[in-house]
C-alpha positions in Angstrom: 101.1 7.5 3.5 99.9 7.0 7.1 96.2 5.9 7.4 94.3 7.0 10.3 91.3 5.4 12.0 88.8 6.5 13.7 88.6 5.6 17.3 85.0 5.8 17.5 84.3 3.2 15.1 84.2 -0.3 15.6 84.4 -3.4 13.7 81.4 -5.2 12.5 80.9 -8.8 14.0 79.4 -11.7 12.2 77.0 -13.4 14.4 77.5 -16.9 14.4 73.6 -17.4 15.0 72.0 -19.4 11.9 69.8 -17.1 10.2 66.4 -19.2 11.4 67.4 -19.0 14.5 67.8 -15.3 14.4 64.4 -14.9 12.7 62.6 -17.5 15.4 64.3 -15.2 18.2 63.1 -12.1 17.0 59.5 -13.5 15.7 59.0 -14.4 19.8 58.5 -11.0 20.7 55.4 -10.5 18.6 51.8 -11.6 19.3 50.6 -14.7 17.9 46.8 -13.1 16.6 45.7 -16.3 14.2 46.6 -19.7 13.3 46.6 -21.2 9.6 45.2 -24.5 9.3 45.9 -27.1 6.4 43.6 -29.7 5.5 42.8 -32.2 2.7 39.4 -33.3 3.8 37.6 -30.6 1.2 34.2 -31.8 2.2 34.1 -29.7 5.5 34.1 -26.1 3.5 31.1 -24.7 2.1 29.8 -22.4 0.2 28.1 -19.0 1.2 24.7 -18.2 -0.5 25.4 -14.5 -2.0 29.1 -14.3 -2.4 30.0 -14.2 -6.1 29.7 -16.6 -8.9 32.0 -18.7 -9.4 34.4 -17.5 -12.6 35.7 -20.9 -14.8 38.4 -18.4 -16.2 39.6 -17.3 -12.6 39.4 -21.0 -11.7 41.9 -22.2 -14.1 44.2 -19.3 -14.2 44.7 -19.6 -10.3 44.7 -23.2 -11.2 48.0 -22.7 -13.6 49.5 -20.5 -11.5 49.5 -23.1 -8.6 51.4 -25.2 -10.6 53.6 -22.8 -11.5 54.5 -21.4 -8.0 52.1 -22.8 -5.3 51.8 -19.3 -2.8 48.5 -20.8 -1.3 49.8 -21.1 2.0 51.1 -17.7 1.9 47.5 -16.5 1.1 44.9 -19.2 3.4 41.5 -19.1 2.7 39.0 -17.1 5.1 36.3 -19.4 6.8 33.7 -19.1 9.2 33.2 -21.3 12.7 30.9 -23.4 10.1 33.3 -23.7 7.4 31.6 -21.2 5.1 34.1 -20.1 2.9 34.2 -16.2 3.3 37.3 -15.4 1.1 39.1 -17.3 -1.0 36.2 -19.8 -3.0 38.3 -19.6 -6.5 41.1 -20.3 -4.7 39.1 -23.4 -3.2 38.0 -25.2 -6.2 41.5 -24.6 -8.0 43.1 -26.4 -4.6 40.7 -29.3 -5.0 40.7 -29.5 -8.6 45.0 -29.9 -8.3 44.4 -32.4 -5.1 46.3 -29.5 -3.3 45.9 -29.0 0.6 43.6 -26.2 1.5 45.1 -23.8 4.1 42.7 -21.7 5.7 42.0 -19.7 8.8 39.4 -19.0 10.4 37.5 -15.2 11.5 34.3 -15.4 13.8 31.2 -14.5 11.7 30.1 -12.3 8.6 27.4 -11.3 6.5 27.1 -11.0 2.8 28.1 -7.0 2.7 31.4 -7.7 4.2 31.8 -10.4 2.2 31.1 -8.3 -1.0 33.2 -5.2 0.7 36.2 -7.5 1.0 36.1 -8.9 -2.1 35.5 -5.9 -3.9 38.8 -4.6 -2.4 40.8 -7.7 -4.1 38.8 -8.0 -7.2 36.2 -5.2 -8.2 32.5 -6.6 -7.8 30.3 -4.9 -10.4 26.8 -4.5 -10.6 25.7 -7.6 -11.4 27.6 -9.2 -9.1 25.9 -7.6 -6.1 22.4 -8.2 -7.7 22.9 -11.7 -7.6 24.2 -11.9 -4.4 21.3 -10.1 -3.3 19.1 -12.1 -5.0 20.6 -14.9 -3.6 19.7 -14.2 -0.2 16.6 -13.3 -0.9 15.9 -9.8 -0.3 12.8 -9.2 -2.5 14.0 -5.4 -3.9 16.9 -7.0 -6.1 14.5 -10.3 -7.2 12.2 -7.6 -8.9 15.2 -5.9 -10.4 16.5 -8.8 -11.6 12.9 -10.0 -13.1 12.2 -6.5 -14.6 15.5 -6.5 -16.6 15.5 -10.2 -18.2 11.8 -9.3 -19.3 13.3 -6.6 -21.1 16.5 -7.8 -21.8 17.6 -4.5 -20.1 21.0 -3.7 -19.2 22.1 -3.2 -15.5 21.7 1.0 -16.2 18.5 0.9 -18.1 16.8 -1.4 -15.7 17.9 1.4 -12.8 16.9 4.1 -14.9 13.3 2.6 -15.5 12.6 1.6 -11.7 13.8 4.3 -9.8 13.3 7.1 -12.7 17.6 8.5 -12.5 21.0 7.1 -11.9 23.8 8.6 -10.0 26.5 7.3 -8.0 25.0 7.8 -4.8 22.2 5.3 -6.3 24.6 2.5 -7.2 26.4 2.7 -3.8 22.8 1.8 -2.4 22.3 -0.6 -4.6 26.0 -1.9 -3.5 25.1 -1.9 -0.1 21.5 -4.2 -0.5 19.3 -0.9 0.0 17.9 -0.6 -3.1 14.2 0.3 -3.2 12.4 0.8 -7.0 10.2 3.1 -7.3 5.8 2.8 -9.0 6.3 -0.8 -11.1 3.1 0.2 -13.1 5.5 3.3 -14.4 8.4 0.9 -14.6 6.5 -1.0 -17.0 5.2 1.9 -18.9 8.7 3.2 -19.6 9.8 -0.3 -20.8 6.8 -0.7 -23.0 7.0 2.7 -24.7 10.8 1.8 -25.4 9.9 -1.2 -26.6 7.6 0.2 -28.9 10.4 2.3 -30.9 12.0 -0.8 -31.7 11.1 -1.4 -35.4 12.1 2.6 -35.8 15.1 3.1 -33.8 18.4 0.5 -33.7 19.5 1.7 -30.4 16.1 1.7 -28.6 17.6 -0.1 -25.3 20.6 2.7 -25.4 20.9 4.3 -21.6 21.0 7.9 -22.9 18.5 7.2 -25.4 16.1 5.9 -23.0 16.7 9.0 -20.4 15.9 11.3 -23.5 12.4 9.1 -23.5 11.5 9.5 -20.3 12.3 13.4 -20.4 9.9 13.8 -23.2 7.0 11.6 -21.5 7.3 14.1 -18.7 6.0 16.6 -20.3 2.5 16.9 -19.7 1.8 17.6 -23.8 3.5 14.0 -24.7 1.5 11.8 -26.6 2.7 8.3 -27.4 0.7 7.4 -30.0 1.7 10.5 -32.1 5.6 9.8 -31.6 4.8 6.3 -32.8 2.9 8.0 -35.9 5.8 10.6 -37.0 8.1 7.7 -36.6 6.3 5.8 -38.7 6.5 8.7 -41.3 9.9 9.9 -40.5 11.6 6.4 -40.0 14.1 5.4 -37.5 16.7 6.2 -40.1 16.8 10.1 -39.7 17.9 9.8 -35.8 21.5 8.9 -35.4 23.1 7.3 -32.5 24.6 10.0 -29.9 25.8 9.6 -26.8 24.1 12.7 -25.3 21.2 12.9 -23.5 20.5 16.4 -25.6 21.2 15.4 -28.6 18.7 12.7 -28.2 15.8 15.3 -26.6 16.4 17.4 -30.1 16.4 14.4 -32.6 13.0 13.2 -30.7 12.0 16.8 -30.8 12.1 17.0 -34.2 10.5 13.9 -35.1 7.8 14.6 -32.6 7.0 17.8 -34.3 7.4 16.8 -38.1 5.1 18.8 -40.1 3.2 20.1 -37.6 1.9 23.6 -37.3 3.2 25.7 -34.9 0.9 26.3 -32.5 0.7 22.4 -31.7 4.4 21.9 -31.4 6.2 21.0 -27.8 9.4 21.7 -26.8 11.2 18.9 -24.2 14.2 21.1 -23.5 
């Protein structure tokens, strides 16, 4: 049988061009738009006040992976014109702890949000990581959050909850962004002393939905602290069981707070 061709097709050449070359050729058309330096003098780098602390467990497994497959020059560090290392500290110590060669480049100036936005796009930031970046720097807002919650030996919600009196998202991306502002202190401490003062009666004083179901009750303007201490007392921590609803809370506190009382002296929180 005949074969037939087709006359519009045409053989494939195999260009004699090393591959490199090729690549080098091609590479020349595109804009050079930054430079990656290598250096093993690792005293010129420093440190920014506010970026994240420094992780031991991130440290060493960057550290094993370097020796497994070293990628670092693939992935430079991001400096500063001083030096301050903007991107990349983990990446830093695990160079210099393996004597390695610290490639870097190097991107005008920043500040400590875009320092915490970039980061947070590689490797999530939470909330205490922006609080002590914050407090790093100063800014007096976070220094009284941070003192008000190891006082209290608050979590990161609780402490929110007590300063600013409610949480939602549209709080924490404030607080993110270093515009956090608490609210009346003298409340603040109110709140943390009345929770405190459940904690002989109820395990889970310091729970977040626990303590909103507090605060709900203390707004009403019939709530008396000394006789919710008193029917604990009587009633014991034991009868309220741990919940993870705000409501379920408000009814267990309801019922203590109105243990054999008479009707006409009872108060309703929801």
């Amino acid at each position: 049988m005949k074969m037939t061709t087709n006359p519009t097709t045409q053989p494939t050449e195999k260009s004699s061009t090393p591959l490199t070359e090729r690549i080098t050729t091609l590479h020349t058309r595109d804009e050079v738009v930054s430079s990656t330096y290598s250096t093993n003098d690792y005293s010129k780098f420093s440190f920014v006040a506010g970026n994240r602390a420094i992780s031991r467990r991130k440290v060493i497994k960057l550290r094993e992976s370097i020796k497994t497959n070293d990628l670092t020059i693939a992935y430079p560090i991001v400096v500063d014109k001083q030096f301050n290392i903007m991107d990349g500290q983990h990446r830093y110590i695990a160079c210099t702890e393996l004597k390695k060669p610290i490639h870097y480049i190097v991107i005008g100036e920043f500040d400590i949000r875009v320092i915490a936005d970039v980061n947070n796009s590689q490797s999530r930031w939470n909330a205490y990581d922006y609080l002590n970046a914050y407090c790093e720097l100063g800014i007096h807002e976070y220094k009284v959050f941070s003192g008000f919650m190891k006082r209290n030996e608050f979590n990161f919600s609780v402490t929110l909850l007590s300063l600013v009196g409610k949480l939602g998202g549209t709080l924490y991306n404030e607080f993110r962004r270093g515009n956090f502002k608490h609210g009346d202190l003298k409340k603040a401490d109110i709140v943390a002393s009345r929770v405190h003062s459940l904690k002989e009666h109820v395990p889970f004083y310091k729970n977040r939905e626990f303590v909103l179901a507090l605060m709900k009750c203390m707004e009403h303007p019939d709530y008396d602290h000394k006789r919710m201490l008193k029917k604990m007392y009587h009633v014991g921590g034991s009868t309220l069981k741990k919940s993870t609803n705000e409501k379920d809370y408000l009814r267990q506190l309801e019922d203590v707070y109105n243990w054999h009382t008479k009707d006409e002296n009872r108060v309703r929180f929801f």
